[in-house]
C-alpha positions in Angstrom: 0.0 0.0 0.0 1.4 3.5 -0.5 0.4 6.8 0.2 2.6 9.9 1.3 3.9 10.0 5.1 1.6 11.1 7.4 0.6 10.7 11.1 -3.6 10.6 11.4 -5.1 12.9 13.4 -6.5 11.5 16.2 -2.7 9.9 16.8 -1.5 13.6 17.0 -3.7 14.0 19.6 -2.5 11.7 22.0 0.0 12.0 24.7 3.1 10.2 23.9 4.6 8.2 26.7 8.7 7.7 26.8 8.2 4.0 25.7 5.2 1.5 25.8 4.2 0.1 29.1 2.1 -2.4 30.4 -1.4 -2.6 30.3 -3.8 -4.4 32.1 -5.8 -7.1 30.6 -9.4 -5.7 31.6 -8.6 -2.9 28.9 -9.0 -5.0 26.1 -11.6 -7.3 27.5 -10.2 -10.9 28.3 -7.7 -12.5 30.5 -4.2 -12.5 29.7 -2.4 -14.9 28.2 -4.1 -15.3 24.7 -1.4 -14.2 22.5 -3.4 -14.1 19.4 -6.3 -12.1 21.1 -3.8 -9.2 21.9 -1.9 -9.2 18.8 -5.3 -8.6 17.0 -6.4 -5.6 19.7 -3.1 -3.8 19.4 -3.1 -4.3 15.2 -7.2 -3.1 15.2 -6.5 -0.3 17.3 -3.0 0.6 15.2 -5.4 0.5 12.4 -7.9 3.3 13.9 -5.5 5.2 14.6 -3.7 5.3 10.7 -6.9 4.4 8.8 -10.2 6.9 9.1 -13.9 5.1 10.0 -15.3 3.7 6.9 -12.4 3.2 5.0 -13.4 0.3 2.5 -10.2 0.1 0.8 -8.4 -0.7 3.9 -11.2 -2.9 4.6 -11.2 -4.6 2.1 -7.0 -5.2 2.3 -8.0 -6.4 6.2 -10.3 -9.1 4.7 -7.8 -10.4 2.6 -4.2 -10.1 4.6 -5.7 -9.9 8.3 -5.0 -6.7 10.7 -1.6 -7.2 11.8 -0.2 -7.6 8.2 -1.8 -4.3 7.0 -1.3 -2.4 10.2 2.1 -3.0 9.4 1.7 -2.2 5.8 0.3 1.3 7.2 2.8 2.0 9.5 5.6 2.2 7.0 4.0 4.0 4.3 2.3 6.8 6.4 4.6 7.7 9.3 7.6 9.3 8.9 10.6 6.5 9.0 12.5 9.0 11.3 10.1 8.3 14.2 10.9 6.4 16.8 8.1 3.6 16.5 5.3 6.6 17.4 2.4 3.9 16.5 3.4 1.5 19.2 3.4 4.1 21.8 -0.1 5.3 21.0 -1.2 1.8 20.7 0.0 1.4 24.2 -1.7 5.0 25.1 -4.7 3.7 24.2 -4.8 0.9 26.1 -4.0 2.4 29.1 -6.7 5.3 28.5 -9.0 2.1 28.4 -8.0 0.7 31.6 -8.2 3.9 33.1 -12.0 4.6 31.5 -13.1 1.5 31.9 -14.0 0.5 28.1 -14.0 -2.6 26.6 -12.8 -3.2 22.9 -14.8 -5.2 20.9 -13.5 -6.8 17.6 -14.8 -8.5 14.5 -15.3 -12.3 15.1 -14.9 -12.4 18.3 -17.5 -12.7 21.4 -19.7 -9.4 22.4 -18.9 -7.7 18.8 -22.3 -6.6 17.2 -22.3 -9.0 14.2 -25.1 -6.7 12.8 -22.3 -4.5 11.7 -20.8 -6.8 9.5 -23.6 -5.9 6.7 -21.5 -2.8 5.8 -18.8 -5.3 4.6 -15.4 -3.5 3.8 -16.7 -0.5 5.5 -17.4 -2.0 9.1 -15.1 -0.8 12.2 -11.6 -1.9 12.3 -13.2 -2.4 16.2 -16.0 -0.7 18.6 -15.0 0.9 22.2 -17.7 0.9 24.3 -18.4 2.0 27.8 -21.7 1.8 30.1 -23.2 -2.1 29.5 -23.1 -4.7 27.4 -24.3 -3.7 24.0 -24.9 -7.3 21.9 -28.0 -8.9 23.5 -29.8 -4.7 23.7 -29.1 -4.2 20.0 -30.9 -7.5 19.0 -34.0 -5.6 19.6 -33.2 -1.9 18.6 -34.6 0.6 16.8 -32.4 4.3 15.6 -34.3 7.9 15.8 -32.0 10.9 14.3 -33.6 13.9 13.0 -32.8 18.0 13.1 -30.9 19.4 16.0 -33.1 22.5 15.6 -36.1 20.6 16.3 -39.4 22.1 17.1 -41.4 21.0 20.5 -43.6 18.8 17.8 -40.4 17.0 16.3 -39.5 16.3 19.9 -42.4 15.0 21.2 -42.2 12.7 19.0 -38.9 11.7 19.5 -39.2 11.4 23.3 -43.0 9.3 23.4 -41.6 7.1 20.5 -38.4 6.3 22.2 -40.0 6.0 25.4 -42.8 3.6 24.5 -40.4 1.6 22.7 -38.4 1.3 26.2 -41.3 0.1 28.2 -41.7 -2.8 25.4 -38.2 -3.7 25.7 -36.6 -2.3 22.7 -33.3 0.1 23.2 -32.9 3.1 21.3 -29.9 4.5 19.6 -29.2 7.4 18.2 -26.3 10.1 18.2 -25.9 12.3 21.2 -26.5 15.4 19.5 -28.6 18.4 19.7 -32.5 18.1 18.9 -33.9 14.8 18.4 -30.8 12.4 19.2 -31.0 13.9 22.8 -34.7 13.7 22.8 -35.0 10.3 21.8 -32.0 9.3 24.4 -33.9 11.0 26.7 -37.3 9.2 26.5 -35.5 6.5 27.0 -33.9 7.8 30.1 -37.2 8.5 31.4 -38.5 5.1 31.8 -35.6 3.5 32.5 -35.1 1.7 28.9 -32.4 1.2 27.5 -30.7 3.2 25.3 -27.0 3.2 23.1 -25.2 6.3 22.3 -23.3 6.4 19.1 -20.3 8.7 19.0 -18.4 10.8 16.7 -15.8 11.1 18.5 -13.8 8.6 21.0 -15.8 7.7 24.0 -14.5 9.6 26.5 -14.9 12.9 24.5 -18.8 13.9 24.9 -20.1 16.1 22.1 -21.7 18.4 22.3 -19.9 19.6 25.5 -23.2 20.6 27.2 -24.0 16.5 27.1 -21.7 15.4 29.2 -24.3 14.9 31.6 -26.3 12.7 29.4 -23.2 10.7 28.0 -22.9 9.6 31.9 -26.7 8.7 32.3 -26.9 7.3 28.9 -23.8 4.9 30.5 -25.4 3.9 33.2 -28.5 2.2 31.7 -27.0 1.3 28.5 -23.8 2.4 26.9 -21.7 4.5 24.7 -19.6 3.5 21.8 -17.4 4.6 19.0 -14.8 3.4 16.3 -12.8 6.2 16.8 -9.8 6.5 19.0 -10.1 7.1 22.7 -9.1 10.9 23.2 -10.0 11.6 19.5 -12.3 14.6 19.0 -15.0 14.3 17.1 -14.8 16.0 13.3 -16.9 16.6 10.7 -16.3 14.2 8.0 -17.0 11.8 11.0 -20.3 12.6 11.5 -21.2 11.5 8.1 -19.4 8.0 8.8 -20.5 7.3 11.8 -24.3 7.5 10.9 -23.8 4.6 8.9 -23.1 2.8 12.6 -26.5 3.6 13.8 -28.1 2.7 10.5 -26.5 -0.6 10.6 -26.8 -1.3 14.5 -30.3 -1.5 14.5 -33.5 -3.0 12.7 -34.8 0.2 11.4 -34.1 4.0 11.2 -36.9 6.6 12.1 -36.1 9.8 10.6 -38.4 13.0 12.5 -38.1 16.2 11.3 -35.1 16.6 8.6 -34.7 19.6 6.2 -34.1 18.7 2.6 -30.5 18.5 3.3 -29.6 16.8 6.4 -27.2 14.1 8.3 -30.6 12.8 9.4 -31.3 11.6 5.9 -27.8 10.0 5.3 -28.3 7.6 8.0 -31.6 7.0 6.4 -30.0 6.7 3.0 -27.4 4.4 5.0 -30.2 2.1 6.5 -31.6 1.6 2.9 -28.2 0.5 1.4 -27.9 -2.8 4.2 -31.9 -3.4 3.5 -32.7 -1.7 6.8 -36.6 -0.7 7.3 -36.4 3.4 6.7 -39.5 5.4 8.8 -40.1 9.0 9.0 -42.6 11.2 11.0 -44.6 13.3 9.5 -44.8 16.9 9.9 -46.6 19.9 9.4 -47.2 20.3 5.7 -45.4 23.7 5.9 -42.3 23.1 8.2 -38.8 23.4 6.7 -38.1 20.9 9.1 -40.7 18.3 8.2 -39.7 18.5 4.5 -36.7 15.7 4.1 -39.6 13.4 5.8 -42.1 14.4 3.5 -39.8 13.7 0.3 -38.8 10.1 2.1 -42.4 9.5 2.1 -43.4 10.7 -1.2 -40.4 9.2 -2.9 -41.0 5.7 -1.3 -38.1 5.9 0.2 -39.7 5.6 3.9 -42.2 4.4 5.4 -44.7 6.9 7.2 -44.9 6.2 11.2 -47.4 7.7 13.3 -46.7 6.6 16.3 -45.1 3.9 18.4 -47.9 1.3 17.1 -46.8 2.1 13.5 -43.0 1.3 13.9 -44.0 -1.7 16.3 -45.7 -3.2 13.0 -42.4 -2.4 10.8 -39.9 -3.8 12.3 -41.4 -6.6 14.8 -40.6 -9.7 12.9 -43.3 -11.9 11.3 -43.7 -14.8 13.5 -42.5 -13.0 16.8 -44.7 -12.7 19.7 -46.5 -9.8 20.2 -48.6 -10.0 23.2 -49.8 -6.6 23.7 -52.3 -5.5 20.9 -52.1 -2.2 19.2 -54.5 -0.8 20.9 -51.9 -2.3 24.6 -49.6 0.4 23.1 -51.4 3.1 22.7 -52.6 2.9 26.4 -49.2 2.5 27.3 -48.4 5.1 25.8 -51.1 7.8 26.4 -50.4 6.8 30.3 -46.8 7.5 29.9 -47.9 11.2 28.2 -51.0 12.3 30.6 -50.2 10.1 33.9 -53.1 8.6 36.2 -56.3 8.0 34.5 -59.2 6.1 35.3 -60.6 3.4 32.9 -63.2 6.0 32.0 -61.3 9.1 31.2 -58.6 6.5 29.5 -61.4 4.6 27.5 -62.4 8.3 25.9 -59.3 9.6 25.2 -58.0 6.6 23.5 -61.4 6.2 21.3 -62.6 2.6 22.9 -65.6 1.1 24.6 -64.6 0.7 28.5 -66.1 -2.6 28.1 -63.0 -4.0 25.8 -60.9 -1.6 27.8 -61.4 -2.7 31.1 -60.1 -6.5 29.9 -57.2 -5.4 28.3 -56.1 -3.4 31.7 -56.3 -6.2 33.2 -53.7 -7.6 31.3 -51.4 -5.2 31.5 -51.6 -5.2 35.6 -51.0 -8.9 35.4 -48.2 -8.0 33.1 -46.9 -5.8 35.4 -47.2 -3.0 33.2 -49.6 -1.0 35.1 -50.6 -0.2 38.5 -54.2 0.8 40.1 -54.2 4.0 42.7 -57.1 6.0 43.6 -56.1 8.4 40.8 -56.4 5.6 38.4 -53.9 3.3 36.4 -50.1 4.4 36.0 -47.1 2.9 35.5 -45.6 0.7 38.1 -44.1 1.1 41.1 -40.3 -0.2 39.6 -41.2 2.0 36.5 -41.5 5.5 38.1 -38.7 4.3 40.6 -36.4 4.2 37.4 -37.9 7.0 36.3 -36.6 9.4 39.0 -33.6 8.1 39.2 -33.2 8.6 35.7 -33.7 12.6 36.2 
């Protein structure tokens, strides 16, 4: 491989110790001793740090020499030969900034890595760090929301009851950490104690926006954060681009509210649709700027319009899977999360059905745990408004 010499710029970033030193084996996520396992940690992460996200030619030269050949490859075409072996020392740099964090390195093939990922093909992660929880099992059952980070209170209402009603029925919610609807659909999520997975442009330990730092830590403690990007690396804006192609692929569909015409919004969505992911958007009002990349997914059939949490339930719940909880189970779920305590009466009104098929189907959901009778009238559970105020 050839290119001119160069060091990458999340490498320049990162303190340079004297000369490599130990790491613990926690950092990279199993016991010691498996020579092979470490040798394709420290190539992976060489390779992040010389190769930018999403590079398929380099991808491509991993799937047919393996990491530690073209990590070698890279390191003597594009860093200066009069360096003193630079690569090792931020390899080493990295791991220790892992033990010190607390994040786990995932890799291709190997246990705990997201093998949804591996439908971008060349242009999946050289590896994912992640911190907050295990991320596999959650993202079997996820769903993405992006959208404008100039939303309106419409765009993130949505955002927030869709993302929260998909937490109480067990699915986690990723999206991007940003401004707008990202932090309103992580924050639905948040609110009911779902589960939710934060994809970042930058390295994990390097919240962006700034003013998120709080919500990077919450979103860690039910859930997690992860990037392909080097620990310490800032995020840029090339990488925003690449990286929505992560939360595209890491789920089972993409909802899309409120997105001008132009927006990173619709390149996740255009991301999803390349790796036969369902593509959803949310309609808005027909004369918002905001609504009008939704409105030309729609009417170009390139989404699928959503109205609701029922709606993307019906997309992306697989044919043959259990689904317990009717429609109509949602939607009182739902309304429940939105206005709080309401008789069967009041309920059976708001939500357009006769008490007498309501009643039956609350029922259900006590017995389900769902729900809880006061004198007020039915809420959410004990354990559910528990997580909820933690969650604030």
């Amino acid at each position: 491989m050839t290119g001119a010499p160069q060091i990458h710029p999340a490498q320049q970033a990162l303190p340079m110790p004297a000369a490599p030193r130990s790491t613990s084996a926690d950092a990279i996520g199993r016991s010691g001793g498996d020579a092979h396992w470490e040798a394709e940690v420290r190539a992976r992460i060489a390779l992040s740090l010389l190769a930018e996200p999403g590079d398929s030619k380099v991808g491509a030269e991993v799937g047919r020499k393996g990491p530690e050949r073209v990590a070698a490859e890279l390191e003597r075409t594009r860093l200066p030969a009069r360096s003193a072996s630079p690569l090792a020392e931020a390899v080493a740099t990295q791991l220790e900034r892992a033990a010190a964090l607390g994040a786990r390195c995932l890799l291709p093939g190997y246990p705990g890595w997201p093998t949804q990922l591996d439908d971008l093909g060349d242009a999946k992660p050289f590896l994912l760090w992640v911190t907050g929880e295990s991320v596999r099992l959650d993202l079997v059952r996820s769903v993405s929301i992006v959208g404008a980070r100039a939303c309106s209170p419409y765009g993130r209402m949505q955002a927030e009851t869709i993302a929260a009603e998909l937490a109480l029925f067990g699915w986690t919610v990723v999206s991007g950490g940003a401004y707008g609807i990202d932090a309103a659909a992580h924050q639905g999520a948040l609110a009911v104690g779902g589960r939710t997975v934060l994809v970042s442009a930058g390295g994990v330990d390097k919240p962006y926006p700034r003013a998120h730092e709080h919500l990077f830590r919450r979103v860690q403690h039910s859930g997690a954060v992860v990037s392909e990007c080097p620990l310490g690396a800032p995020p840029a804006r090339h990488r925003f681009l690449t990286r929505n192609r992560l939360i595209a692929a890491l789920s089972r569909g993409t909802i899309v509210v409120e997105a001008a015409l132009k927006s990173g919004a619709r390149s996740t969505a255009a991301a999803a649709a390349r790796i036969s992911r369902h593509v959803m958007a949310v309609p808005g009002p027909v004369d918002s700027d905001l609504s009008t990349g939704c409105h030309d997914l729609i009417r170009n059939q390139q989404a699928i319009l959503v109205g609701g949490t029922s709606d993307v339930l019906e997309v992306v719940t697989p044919l043959g899977e259990s689904s317990a909880l009717s429609t109509v189970g949602r939607s009182v779920l739902g309304w429940l999360v939105a206005k709080g305590p309401l008789d069967d009466v009041q309920l059976a009104a708001d939500i357009g059905l006769p008490r007498e098929e309501l009643v039956p189907l609350l029922a259900l959901l006590e017995g389900g745990g769902y729900l809880t009778r006061s004198r007020r009238g039915w809420q959410l559970t004990d354990e559910a408004l528990t997580r909820f105020a933690k969650s604030r």
